[in-house]
C-alpha positions in Angstrom: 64.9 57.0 104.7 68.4 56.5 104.1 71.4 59.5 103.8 74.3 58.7 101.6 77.3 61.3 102.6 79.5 61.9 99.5 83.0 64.3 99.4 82.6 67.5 97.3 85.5 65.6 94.8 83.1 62.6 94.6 80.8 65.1 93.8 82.3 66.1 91.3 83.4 63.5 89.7 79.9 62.5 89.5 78.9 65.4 87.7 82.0 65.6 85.3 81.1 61.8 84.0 77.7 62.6 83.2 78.6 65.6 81.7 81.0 63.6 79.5 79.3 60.7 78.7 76.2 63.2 77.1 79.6 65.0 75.1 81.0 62.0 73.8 77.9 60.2 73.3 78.1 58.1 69.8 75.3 59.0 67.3 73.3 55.5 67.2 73.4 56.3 71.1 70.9 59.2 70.8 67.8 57.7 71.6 69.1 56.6 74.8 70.5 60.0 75.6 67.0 61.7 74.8 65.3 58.8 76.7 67.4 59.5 80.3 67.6 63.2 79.6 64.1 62.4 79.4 64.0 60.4 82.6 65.9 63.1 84.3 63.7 66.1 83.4 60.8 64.1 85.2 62.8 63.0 88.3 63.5 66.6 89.3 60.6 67.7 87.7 59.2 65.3 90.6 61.3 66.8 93.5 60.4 70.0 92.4 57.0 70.3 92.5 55.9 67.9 95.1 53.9 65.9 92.5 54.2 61.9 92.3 54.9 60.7 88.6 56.1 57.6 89.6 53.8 55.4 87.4 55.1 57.5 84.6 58.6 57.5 86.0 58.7 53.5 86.2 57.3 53.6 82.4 60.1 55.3 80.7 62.8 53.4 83.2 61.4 50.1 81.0 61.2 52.0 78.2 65.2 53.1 78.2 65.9 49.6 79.2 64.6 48.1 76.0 65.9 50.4 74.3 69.5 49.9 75.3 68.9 46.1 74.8 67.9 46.9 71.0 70.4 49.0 70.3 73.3 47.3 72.1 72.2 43.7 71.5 72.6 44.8 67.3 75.4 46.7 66.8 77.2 46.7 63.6 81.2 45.9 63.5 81.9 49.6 63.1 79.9 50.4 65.7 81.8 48.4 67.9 84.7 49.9 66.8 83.5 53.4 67.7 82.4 52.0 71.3 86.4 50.4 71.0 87.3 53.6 70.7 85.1 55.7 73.3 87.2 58.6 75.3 85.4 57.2 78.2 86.5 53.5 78.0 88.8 52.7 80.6 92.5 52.5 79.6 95.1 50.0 81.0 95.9 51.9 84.7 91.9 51.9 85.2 92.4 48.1 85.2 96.1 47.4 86.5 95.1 50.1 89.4 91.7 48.0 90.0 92.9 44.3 89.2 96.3 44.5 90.9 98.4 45.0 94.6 101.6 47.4 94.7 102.0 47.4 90.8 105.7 48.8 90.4 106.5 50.4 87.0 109.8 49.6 85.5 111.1 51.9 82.8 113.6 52.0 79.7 114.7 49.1 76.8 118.5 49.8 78.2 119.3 51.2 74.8 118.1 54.3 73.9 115.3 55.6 75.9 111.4 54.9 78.2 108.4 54.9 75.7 105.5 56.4 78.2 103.0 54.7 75.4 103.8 50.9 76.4 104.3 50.7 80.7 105.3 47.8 82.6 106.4 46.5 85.9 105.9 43.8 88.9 102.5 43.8 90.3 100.7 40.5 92.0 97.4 39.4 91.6 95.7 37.8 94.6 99.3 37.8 96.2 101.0 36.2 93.2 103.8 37.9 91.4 103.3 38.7 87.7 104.6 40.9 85.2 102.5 43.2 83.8 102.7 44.5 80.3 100.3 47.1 78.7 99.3 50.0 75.9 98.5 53.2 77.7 96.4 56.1 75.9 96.1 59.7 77.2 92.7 61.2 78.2 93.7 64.6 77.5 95.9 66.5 75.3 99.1 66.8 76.9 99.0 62.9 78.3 97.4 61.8 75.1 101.3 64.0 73.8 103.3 61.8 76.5 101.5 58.8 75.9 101.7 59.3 71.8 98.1 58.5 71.8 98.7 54.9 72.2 101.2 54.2 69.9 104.4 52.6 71.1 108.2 53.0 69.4 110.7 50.2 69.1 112.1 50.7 72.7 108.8 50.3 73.9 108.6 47.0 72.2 111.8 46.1 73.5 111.6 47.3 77.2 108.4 44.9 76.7 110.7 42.2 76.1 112.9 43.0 78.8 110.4 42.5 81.3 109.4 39.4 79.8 113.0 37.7 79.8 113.1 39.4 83.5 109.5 37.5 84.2 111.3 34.2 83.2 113.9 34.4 84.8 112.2 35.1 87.8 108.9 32.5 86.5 106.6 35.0 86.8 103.9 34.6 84.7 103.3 37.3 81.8 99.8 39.4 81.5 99.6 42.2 78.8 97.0 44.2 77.8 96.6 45.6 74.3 95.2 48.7 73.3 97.1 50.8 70.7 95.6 51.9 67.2 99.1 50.4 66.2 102.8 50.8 66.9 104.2 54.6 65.7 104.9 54.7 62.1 106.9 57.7 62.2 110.3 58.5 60.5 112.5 58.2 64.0 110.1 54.7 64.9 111.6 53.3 61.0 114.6 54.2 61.8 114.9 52.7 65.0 113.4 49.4 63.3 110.1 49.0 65.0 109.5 46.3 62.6 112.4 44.6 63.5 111.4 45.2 67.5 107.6 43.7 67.0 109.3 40.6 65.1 111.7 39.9 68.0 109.2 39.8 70.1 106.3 37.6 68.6 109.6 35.2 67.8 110.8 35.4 71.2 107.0 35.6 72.8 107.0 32.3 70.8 109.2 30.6 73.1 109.3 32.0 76.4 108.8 29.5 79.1 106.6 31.1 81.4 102.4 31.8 81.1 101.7 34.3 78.9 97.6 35.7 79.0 96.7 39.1 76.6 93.6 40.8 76.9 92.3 43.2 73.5 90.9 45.5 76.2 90.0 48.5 73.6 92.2 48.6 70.0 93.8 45.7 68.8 95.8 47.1 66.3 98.2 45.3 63.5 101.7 44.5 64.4 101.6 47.1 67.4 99.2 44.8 69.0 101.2 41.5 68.0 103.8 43.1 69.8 102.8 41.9 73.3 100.0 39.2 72.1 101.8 36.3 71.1 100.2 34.2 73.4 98.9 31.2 75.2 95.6 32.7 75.9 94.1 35.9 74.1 90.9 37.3 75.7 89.1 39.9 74.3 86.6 42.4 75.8 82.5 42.2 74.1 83.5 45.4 72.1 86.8 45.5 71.5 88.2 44.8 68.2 91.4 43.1 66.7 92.7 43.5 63.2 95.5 43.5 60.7 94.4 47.0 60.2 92.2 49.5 61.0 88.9 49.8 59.2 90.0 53.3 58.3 93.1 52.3 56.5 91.5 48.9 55.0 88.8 51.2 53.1 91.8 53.9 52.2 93.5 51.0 50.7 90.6 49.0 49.1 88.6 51.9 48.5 90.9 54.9 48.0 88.4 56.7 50.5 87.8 56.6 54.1 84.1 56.8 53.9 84.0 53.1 53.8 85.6 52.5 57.2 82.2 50.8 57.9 82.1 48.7 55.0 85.7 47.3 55.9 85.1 46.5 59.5 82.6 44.3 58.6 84.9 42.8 56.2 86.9 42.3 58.3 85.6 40.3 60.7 87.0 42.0 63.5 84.4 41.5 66.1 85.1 39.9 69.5 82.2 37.3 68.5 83.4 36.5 64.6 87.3 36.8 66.4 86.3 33.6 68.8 84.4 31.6 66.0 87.7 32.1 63.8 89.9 30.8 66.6 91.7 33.8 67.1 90.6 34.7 70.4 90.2 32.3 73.0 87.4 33.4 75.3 85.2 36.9 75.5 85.1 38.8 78.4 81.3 39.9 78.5 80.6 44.1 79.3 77.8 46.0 80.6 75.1 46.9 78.6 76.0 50.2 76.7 80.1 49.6 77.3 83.0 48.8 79.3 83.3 53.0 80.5 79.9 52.7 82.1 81.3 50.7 85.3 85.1 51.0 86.0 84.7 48.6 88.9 82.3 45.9 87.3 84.2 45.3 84.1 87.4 44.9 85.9 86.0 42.5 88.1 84.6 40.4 84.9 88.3 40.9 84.0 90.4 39.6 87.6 87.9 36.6 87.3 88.9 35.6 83.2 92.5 36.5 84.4 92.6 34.3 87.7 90.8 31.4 85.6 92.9 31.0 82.2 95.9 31.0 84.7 94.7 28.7 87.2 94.9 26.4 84.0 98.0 27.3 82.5 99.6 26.8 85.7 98.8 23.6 85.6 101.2 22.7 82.6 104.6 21.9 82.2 107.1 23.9 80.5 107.3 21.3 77.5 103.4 20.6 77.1 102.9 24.9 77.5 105.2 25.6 75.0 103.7 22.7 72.4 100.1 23.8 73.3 101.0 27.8 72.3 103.0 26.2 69.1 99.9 24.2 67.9 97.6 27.3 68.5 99.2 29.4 66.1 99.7 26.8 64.1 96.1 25.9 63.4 95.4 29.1 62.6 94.3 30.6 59.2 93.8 26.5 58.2 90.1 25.7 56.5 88.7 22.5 55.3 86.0 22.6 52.5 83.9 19.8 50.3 
């Protein structure tokens, strides 16, 4: 028989995520909830009474299985998009805090003021030195407030670019990791020129001669994600979306009602899966069963691994040949042959 010791905050913490994964459970998730509530019921059921169910225990563990396997093996694009969306999904610091060493955050565009929704700084990654560029969302209230639920202004655009031109200069390659509904269109964002910020950057992205590797890691949102993904590799995680626009405002446009979200997304084609057979995205990094927030710690190991090996290759290259190979990718894109 084997003891496991656990601290009363691990405890805790324990008891808080199973309490919020049955709150924010999605609706096509119900039969699995009933099923391990299910499960549950008969395992202290079990321990209660003395009484060995394991036969019956062992049926409804096989049971739940294939049932996640039929329900997460089939989900439809806006279903992936909800999943995309889950409170529970980890954000950008569950990564950067699991990925890489002595990450530093660096603050301010050195014009007008820090944007708490885009963060970056110097971290390394199996002792080498990167820069490290990401969308942060809140969890709660007041951080989702701070954090303007994702959303970045201009000057987070542009202290995005300052870290870039400091990563050249010190050739350090560039990761960023995108996960923003899209950038803030808010009066004080237009008239700071977030338009004018993202289109610095995807021209200046364009040409700066270091690696570049984005990751969609949740919401890959319009122009706010185009900010920071201009480049030579974009990953994607299994059910994380990237799109010219959300699915919301797609069906309020097409539509005039948000009812059809749904009917947009698959429209869209805004799937990691339809993404990578359009050439969009360049590789998929696979999830668990049921969704990156299940396992912090397995996800971001799928993650270090598709990191370490797209820049194990782009290392490889030149300045010149890096620079023609990201020119020819966006290049080809949005070109179709037909008979």
């Amino acid at each position: 028989m084997y003891f496991f010791a656990f601290h009363t905050s691990q405890i805790c913490d324990i008891l808080t995520f199973l309490m919020d994964k049955n709150k924010h459970s999605l609706e096509f998730e119900k039969p699995v909830r009933d099923l391990e509530a299910h499960l549950e019921n008969m395992r202290r059921m079990s321990q209660e009474s003395s009484i060995d169910v394991s036969k019956e225990i062992n049926a409804v563990e096989k049971k739940l299985e294939q049932c996640r396997r039929e329900i997460y093996s089939n989900l439809t694009a806006w279903q992936r998009v909800q999943l995309a969306r889950h409170p529970l999904r980890p954000y950008s610091l569950d990564y950067i805090n699991r990925i890489f060493e002595n990450f530093e955050e660096l603050h301010g565009d050195r014009r007008f003021r820090d944007d708490a929704a885009l963060i970056g700084g110097v971290a390394y990654l199996d002792g080498n030195p990167m820069m490290v560029i990401a969308q942060q969302k809140g969890r709660d209230t007041k951080e989702n407030i701070l954090r303007n639920f994702g959303c970045p202004n201009p000057e987070g655009y542009r202290k995005a670019l300052r870290l870039m031109q400091m990563a050249e200069k010190f050739n350090m390659p560039v990761i960023t990791l995108v996960d923003t509904p899209g950038a803030y269109p808010g009066i004080g964002s237009e008239e700071r020129h977030v338009a004018e910020a993202i289109a610095v950057n995807i021209r200046d992205m364009s040409v700066l001669r270091v690696p570049i590797v984005t990751v969609i890691i949740g919401e890959g949102g319009s122009g706010g994600a185009l900010g920071i993904a201009t480049s030579d590799r974009v990953l994607i995680l299994q059910n994380a979306y990237y799109s010219v626009i959300s699915p919301e405002g797609c069906a309020a446009i097409l539509w005039k009602n948000r009812v059809h979200a749904p009917d947009a997304a698959s429209a869209l084609k805004i799937t990691s899966e339809k993404l990578l057979e359009l050439g969009i995205v360049d590789g998929i990094v696979p999830e668990l069963v049921g969704g990156a927030h299940l396992d912090y710690d397995i996800t971001a190991a799928s993650l270090k691994s598709a990191l370490l090996a797209e820049l194990k290759a782009l290392l490889k290259l030149d300045t010149e040949t890096l620079l023609e190979k990201r020119y020819q990718k966006y290049r080809a894109m949005g070109v179709y042959f037909s008979e």
